[in-house]
DOVONU-440108 format. One line per field, with one value per atom (N, C-alpha, C): atom name; chain; residue number from 1; y, x, z. Coordinates in nm, 3 decimals, padded with zeros to 5 digits. Each point is the difference from the previous one (the first is absolute). Layout:
a: CA; ...
c: A; ...
k: NUM; ...
Y: Y; ...
X: X; ...
Z: Z; ...
***
This chain:
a: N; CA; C; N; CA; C; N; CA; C; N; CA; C; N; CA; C; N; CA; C; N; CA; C; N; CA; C; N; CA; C; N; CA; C; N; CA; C; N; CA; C; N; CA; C; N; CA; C; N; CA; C; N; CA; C; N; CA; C; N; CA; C; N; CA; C; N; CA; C; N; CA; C; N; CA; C; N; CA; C; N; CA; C; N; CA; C; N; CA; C; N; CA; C; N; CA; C; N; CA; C; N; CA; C; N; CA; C; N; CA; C; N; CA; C; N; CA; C; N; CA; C; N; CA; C; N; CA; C; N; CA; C; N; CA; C; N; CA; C; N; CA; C; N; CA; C; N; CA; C; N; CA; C; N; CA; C; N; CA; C; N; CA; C; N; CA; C; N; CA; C; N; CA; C; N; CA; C; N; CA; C; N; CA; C; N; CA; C; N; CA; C; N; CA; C; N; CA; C; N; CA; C; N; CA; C; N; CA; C; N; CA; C; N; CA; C; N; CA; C; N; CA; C; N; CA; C; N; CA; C; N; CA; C; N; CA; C; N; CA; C; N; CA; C; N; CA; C; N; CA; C; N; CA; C; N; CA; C; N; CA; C; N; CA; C; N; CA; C; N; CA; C; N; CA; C; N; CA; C; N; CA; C; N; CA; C; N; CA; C; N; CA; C; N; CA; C; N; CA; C; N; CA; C; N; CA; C; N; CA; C; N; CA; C; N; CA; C; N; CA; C; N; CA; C; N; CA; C; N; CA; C; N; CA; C; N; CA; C; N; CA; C; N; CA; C; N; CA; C; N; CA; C; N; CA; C; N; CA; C; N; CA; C; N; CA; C; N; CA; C; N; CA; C; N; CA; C; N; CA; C; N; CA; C; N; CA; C; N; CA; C; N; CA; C; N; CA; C; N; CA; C; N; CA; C; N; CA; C; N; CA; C; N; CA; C; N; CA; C; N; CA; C; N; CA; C; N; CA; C; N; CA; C; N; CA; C; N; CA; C; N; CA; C; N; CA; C; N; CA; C; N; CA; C; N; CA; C; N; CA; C; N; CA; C; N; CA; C; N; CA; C; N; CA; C; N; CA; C; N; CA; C; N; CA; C; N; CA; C; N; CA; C; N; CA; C; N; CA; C; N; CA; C; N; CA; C; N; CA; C; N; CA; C; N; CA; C; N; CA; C; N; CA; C; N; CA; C; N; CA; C; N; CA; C; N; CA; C; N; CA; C; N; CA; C; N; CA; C; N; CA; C; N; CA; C; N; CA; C; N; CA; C; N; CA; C; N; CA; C; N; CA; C; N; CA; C; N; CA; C; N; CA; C; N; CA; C; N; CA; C; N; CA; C
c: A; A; A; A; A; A; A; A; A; A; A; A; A; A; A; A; A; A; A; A; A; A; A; A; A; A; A; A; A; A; A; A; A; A; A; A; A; A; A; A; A; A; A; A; A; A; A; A; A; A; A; A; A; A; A; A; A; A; A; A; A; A; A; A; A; A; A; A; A; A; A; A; A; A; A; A; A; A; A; A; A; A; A; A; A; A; A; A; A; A; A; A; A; A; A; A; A; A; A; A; A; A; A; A; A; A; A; A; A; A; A; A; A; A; A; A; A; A; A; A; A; A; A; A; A; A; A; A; A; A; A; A; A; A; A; A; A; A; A; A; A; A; A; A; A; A; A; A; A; A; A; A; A; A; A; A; A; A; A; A; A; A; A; A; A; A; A; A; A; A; A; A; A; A; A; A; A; A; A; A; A; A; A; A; A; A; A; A; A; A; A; A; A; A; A; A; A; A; A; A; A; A; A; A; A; A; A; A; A; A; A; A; A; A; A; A; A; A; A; A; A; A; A; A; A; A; A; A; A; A; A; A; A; A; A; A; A; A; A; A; A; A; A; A; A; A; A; A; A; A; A; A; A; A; A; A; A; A; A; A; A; A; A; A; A; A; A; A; A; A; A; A; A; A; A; A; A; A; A; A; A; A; A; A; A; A; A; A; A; A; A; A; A; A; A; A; A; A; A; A; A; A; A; A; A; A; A; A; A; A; A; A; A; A; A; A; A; A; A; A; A; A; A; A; A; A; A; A; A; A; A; A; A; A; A; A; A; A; A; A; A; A; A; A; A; A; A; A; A; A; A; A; A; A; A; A; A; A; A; A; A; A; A; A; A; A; A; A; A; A; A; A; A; A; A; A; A; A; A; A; A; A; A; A; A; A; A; A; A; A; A; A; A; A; A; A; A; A; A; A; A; A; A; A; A; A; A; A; A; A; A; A; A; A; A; A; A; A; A; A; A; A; A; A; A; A; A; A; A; A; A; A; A; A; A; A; A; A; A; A; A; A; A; A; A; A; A; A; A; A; A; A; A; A; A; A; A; A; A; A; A; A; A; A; A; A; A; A; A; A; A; A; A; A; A; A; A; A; A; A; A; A; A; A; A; A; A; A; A; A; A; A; A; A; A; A; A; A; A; A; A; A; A; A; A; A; A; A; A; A
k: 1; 1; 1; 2; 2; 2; 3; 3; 3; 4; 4; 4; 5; 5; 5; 6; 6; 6; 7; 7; 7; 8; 8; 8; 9; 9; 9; 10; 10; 10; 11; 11; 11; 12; 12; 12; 13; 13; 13; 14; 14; 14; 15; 15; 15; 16; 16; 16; 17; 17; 17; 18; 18; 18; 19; 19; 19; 20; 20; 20; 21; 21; 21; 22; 22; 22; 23; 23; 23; 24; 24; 24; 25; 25; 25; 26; 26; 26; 27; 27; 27; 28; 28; 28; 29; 29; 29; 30; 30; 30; 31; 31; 31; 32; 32; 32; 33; 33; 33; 34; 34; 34; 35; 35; 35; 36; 36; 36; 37; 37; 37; 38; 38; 38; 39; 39; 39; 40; 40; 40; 41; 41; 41; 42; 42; 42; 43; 43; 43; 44; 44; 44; 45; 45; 45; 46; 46; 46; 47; 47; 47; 48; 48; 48; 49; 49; 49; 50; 50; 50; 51; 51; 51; 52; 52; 52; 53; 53; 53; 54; 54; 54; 55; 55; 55; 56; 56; 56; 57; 57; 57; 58; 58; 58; 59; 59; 59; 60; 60; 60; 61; 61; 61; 62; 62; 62; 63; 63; 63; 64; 64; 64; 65; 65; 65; 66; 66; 66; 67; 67; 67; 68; 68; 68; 69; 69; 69; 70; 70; 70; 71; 71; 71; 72; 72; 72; 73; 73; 73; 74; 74; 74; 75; 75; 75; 76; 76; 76; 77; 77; 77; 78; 78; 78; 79; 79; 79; 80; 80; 80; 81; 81; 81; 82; 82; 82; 83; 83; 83; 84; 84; 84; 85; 85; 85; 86; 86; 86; 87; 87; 87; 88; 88; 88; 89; 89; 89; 90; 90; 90; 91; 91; 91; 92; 92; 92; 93; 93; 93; 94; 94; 94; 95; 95; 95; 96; 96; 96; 97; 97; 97; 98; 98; 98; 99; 99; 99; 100; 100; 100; 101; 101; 101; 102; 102; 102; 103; 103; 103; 104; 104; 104; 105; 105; 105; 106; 106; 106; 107; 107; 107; 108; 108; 108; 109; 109; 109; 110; 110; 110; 111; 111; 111; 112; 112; 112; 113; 113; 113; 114; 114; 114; 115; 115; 115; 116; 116; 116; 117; 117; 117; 118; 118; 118; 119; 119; 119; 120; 120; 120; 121; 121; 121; 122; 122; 122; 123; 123; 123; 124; 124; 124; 125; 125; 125; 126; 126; 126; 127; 127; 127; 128; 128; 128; 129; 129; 129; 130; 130; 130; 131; 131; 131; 132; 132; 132; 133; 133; 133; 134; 134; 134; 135; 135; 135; 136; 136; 136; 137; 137; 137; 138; 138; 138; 139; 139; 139; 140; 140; 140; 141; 141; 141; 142; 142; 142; 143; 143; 143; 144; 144; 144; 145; 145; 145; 146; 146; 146; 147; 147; 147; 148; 148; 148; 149; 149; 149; 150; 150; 150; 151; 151; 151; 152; 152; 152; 153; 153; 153; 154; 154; 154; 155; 155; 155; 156; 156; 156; 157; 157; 157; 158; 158; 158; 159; 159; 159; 160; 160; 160; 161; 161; 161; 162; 162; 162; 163; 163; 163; 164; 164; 164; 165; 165; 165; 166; 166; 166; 167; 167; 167; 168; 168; 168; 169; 169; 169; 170; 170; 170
Y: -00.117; 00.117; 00.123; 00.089; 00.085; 00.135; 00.101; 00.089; 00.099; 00.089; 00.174; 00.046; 00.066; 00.057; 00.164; 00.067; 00.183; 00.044; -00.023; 00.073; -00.095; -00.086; -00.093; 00.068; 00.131; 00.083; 00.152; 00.018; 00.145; 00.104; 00.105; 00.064; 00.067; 00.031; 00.071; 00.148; 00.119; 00.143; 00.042; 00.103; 00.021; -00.048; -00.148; -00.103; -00.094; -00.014; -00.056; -00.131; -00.136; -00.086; -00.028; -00.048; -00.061; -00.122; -00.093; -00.142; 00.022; -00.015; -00.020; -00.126; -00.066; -00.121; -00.047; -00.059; -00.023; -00.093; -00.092; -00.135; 00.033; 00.094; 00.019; 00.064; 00.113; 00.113; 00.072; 00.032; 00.077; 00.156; 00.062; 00.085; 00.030; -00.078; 00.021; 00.063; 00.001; 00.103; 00.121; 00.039; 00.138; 00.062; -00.047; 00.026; 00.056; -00.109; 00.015; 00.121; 00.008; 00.127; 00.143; -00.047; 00.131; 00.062; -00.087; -00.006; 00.074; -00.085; 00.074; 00.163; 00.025; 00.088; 00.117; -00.020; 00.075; 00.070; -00.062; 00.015; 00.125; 00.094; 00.086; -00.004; -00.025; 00.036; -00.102; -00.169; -00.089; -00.083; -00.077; -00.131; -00.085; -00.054; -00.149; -00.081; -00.120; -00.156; -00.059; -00.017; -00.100; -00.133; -00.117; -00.122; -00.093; -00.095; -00.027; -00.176; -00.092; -00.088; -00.015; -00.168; -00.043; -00.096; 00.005; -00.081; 00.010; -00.045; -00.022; -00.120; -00.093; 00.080; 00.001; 00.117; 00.048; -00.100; -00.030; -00.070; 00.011; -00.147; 00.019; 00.068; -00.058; 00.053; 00.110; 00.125; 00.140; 00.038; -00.076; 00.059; 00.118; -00.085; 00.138; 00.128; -00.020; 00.131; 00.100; -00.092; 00.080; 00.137; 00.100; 00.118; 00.011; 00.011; 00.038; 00.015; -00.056; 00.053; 00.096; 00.090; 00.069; -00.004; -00.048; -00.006; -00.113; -00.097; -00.084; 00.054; -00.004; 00.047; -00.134; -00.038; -00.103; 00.023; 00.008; 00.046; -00.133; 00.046; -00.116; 00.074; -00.115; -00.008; -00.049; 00.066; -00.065; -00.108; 00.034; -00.073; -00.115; -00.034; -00.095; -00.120; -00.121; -00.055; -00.079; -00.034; 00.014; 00.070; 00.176; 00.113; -00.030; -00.017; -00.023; -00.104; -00.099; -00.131; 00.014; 00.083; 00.033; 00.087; 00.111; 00.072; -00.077; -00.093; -00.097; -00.083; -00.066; -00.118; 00.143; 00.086; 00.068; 00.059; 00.062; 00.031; -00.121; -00.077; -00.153; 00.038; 00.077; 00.033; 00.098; 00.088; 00.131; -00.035; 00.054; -00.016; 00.123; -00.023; 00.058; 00.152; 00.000; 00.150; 00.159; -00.078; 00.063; 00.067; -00.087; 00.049; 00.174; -00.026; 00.162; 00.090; 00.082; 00.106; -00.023; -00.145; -00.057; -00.059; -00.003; -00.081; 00.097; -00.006; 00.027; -00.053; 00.019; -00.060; 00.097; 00.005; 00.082; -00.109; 00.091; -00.116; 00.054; -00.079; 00.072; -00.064; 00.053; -00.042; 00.126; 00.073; 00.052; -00.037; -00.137; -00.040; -00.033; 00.043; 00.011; 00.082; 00.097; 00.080; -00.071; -00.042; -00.102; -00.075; -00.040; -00.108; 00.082; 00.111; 00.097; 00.124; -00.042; 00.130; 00.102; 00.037; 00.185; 00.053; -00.097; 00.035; 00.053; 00.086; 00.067; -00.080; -00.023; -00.041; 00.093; 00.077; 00.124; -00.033; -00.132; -00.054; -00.113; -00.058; -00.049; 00.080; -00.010; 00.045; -00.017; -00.132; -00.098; 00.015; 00.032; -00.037; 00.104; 00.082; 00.111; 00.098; 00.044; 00.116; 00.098; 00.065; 00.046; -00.052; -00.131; -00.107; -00.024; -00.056; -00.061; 00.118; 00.123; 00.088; 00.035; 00.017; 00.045; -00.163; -00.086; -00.144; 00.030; 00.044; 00.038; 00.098; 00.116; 00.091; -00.051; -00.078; -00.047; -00.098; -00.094; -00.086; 00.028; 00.139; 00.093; 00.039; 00.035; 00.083; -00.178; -00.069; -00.114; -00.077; 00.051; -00.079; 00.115; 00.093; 00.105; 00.008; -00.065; -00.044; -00.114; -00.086; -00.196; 00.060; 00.067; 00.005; 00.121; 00.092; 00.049; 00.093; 00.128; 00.066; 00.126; -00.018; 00.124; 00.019; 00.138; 00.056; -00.008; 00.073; -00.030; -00.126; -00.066; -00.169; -00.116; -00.002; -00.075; -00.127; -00.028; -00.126; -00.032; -00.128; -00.078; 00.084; 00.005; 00.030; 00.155; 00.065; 00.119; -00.028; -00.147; 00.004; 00.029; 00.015; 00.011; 00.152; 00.068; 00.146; 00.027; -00.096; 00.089; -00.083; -00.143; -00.064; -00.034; 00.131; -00.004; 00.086; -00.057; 00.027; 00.121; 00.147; 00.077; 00.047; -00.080; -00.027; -00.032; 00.066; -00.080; -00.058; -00.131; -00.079; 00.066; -00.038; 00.017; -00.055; -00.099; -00.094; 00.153; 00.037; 00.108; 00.105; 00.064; 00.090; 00.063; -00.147; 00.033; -00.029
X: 00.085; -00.085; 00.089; 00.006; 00.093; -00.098; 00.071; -00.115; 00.096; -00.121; -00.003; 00.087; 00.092; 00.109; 00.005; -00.054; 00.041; 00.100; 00.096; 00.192; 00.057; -00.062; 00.077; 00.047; -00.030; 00.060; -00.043; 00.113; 00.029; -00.118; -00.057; -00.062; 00.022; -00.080; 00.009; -00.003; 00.059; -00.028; -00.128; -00.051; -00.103; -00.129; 00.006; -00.091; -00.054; -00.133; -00.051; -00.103; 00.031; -00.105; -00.099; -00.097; -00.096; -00.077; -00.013; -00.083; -00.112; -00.146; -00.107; -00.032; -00.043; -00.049; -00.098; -00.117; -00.105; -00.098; -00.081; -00.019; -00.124; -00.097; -00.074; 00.004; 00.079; 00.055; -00.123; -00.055; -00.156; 00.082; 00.101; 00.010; 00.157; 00.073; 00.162; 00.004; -00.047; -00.008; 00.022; -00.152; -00.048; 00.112; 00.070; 00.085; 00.111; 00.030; 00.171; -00.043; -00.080; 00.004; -00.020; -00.049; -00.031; 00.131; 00.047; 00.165; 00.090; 00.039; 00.064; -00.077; -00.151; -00.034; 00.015; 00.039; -00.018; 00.157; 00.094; 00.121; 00.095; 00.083; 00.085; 00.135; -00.010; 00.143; 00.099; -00.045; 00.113; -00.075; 00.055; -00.050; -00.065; -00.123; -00.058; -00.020; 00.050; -00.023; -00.091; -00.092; -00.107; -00.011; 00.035; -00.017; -00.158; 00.015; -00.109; -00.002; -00.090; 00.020; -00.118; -00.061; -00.114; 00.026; 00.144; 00.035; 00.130; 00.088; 00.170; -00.001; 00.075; 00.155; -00.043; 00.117; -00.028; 00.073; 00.000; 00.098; 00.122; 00.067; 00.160; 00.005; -00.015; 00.064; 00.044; -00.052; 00.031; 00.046; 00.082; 00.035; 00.155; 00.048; 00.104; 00.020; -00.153; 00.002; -00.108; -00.070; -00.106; 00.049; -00.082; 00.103; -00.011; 00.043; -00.013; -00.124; -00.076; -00.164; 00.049; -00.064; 00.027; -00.150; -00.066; -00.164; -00.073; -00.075; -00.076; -00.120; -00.104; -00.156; -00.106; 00.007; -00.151; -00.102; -00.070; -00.160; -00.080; -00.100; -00.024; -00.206; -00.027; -00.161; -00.049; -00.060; -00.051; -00.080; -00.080; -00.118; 00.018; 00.122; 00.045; 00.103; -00.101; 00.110; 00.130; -00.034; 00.108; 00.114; -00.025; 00.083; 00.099; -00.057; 00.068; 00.109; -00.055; 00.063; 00.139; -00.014; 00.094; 00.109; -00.035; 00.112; 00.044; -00.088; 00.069; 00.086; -00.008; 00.117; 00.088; -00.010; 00.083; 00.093; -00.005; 00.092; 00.135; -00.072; 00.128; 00.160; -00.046; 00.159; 00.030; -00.053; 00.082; 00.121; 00.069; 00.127; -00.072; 00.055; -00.025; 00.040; 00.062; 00.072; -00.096; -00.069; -00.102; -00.119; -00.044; -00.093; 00.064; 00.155; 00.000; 00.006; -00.111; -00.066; 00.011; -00.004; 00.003; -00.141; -00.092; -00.117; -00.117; -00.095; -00.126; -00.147; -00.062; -00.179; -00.098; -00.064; -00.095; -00.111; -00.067; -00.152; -00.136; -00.090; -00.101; -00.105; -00.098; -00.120; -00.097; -00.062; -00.122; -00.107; -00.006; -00.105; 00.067; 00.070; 00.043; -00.098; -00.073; -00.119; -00.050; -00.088; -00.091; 00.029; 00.060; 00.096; -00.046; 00.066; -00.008; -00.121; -00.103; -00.131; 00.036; 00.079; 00.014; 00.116; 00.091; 00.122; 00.050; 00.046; 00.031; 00.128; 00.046; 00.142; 00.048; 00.107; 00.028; 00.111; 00.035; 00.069; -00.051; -00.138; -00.079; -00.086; 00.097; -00.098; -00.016; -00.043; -00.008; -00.005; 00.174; 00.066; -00.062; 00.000; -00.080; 00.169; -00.038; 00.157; 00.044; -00.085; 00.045; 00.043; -00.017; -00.005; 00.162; 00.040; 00.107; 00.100; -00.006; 00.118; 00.029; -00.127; 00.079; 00.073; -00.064; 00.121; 00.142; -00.029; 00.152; 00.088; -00.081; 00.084; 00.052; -00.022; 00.034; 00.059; 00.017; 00.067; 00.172; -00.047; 00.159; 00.070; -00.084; 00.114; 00.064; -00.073; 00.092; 00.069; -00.036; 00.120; 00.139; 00.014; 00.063; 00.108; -00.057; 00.081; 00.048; -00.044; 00.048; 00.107; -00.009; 00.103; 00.102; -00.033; 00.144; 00.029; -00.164; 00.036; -00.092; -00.050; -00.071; 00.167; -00.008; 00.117; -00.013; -00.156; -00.007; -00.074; 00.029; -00.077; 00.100; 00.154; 00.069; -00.008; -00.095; -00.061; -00.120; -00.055; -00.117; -00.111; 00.108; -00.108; -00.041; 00.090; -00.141; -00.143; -00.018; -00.134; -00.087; -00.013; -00.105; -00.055; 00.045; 00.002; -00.089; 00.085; -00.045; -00.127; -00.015; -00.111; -00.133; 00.016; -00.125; -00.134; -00.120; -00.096; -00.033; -00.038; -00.036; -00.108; -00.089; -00.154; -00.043; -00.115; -00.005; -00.113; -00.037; -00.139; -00.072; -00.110; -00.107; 00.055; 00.083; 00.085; 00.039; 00.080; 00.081; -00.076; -00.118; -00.065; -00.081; -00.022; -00.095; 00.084
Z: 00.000; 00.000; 00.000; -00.117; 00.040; 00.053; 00.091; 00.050; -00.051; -00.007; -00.062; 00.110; -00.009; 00.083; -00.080; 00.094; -00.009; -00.047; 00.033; -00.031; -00.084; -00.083; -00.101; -00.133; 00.015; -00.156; 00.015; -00.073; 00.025; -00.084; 00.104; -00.075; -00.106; -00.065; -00.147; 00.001; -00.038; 00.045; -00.032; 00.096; -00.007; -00.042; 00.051; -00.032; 00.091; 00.039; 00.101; -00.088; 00.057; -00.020; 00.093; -00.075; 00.109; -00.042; 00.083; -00.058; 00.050; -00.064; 00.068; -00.030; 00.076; 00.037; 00.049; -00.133; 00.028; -00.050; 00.102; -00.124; -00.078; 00.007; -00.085; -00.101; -00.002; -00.111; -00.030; 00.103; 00.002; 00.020; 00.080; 00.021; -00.056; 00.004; -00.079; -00.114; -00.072; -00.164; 00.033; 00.067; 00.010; 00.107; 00.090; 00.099; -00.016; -00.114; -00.084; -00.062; -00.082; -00.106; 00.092; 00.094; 00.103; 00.084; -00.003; 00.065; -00.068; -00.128; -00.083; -00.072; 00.015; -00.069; 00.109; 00.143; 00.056; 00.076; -00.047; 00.051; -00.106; 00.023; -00.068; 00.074; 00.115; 00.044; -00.024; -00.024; -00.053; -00.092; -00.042; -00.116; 00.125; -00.027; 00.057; -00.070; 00.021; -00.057; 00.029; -00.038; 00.058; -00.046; 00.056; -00.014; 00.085; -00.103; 00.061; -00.012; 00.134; 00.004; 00.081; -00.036; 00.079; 00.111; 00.034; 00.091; 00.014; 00.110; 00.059; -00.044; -00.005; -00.067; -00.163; 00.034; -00.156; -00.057; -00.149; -00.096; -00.028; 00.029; -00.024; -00.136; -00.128; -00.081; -00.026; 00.036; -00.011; 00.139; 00.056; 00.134; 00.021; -00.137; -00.025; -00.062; -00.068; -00.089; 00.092; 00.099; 00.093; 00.072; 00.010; 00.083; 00.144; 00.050; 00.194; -00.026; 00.120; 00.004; 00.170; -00.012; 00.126; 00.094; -00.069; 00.100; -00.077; 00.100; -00.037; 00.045; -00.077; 00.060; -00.003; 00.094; 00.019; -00.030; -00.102; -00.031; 00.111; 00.053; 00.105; -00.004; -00.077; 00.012; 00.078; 00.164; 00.075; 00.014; -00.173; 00.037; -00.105; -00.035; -00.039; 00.029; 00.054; 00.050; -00.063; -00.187; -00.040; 00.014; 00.003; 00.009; 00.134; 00.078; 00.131; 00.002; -00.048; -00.037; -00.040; -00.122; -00.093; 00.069; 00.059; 00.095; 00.120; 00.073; 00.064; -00.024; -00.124; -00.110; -00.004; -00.025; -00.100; 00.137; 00.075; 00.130; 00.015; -00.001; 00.045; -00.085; -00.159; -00.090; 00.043; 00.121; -00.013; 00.121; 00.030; 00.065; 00.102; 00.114; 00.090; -00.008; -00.038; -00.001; -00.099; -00.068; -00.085; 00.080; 00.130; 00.084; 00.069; -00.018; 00.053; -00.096; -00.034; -00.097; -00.132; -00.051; -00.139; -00.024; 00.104; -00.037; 00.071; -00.092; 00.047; -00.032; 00.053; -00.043; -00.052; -00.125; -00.031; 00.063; 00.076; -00.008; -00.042; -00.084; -00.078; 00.010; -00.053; -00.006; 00.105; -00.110; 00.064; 00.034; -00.025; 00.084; 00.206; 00.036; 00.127; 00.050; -00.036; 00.094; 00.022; -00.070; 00.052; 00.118; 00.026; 00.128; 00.108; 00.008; 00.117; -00.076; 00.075; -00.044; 00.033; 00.109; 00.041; -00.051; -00.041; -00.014; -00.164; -00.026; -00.120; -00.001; -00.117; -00.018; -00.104; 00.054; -00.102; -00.117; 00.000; -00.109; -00.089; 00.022; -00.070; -00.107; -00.133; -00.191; -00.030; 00.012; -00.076; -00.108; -00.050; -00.102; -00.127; 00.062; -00.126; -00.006; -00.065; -00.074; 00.120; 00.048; 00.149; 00.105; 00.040; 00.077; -00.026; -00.158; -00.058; 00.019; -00.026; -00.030; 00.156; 00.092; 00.173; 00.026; -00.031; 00.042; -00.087; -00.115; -00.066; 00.041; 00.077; 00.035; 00.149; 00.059; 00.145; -00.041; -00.065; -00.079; -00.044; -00.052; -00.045; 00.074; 00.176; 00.072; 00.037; 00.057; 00.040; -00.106; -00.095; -00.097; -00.008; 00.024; -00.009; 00.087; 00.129; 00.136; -00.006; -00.048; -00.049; -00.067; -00.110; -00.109; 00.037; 00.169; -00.015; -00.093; -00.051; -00.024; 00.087; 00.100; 00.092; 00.091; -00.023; 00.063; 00.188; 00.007; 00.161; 00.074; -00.062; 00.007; -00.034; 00.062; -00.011; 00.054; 00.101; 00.025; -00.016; -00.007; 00.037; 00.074; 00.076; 00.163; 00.013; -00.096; -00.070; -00.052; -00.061; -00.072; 00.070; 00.119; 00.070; -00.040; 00.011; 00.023; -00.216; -00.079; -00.164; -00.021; 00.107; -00.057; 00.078; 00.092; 00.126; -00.133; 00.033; -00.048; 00.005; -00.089; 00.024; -00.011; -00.033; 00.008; 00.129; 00.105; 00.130; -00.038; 00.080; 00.026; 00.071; 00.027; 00.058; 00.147; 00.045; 00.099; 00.073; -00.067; 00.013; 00.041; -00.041; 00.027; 00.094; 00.042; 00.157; 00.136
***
């Protein structure tokens, strides 16, 4: 089993990758193009895959991925499945500020009747481009090019919600 290892190749200038990873490919299209359509300050790569491990054959021509994104459909228990199998190739070292989880599905209101979920869009163009723009600052920090965000343990601070709930409100 070989696992996805972070620092196995040297980055590229002014160039950030990212794998999204997802077994339905309901939301990966619209994501990637939102990614790349929304970025000016460096080049983004967007790769894409419906599962770990990725394929030997292109393993030498592949570029540094600097962020893996979990697309994770709650209300799918395939989806889950799939990011569960798929965790086992990553190498441990990726969990520090190389990995993250999109999780979707607007049907999540429903679940909770009072509760607003201010990141549930279900997947409409507004929905897709604020996940892309929160998407960019942490890829920005993975890849080591936010000047005041030289670690991880900044994400907290570029990727706190600025939408409040209803949770939040009272």
């Amino acid at each position: 089993m070989a696992l996805l290892t972070p620092y196995s190749k040297v980055p590229e200038l002014n160039t950030a990758t990212v794998l999204l990873v997802e077994n339905e490919e309901e939301l990966q299209s619209k994501l990637a193009n939102a990614l790349v359509r929304n970025e000016n300050d460096f080049n983004v790569n967007v790769r894409l895959a419906r599962k770990l491990p990725l394929p030997v054959e292109n393993k030498e021509t592949r570029p540094r991925i600097d962020l893996i994104v979990f697309i994770v459909n709650l209300l799918s228990e395939r989806s889950l499945q799939s990011v569960e199998s798929s965790l086992a190739h990553l190498h441990s070292d990726c969990f520090l500020g190389k990995v993250c989880f999109l999780v979707t599905d607007g049907e999540l209101r429903a679940t909770f009747n009072n509760c607003k979920c201010a990141d549930t869009h279900r997947h409409t163009a507004d929905g897709v481009n604020a996940a892309a723009v929160r998407l960019l600052n942490i890829l920005k920090v993975s890849a080591g090019m936010s000047p005041i965000a030289t670690t991880a343990l900044y994400l907290s601070s570029l990727t706190r919600c600025s939408v409040t709930s209803e949770l939040e409100e009272d």
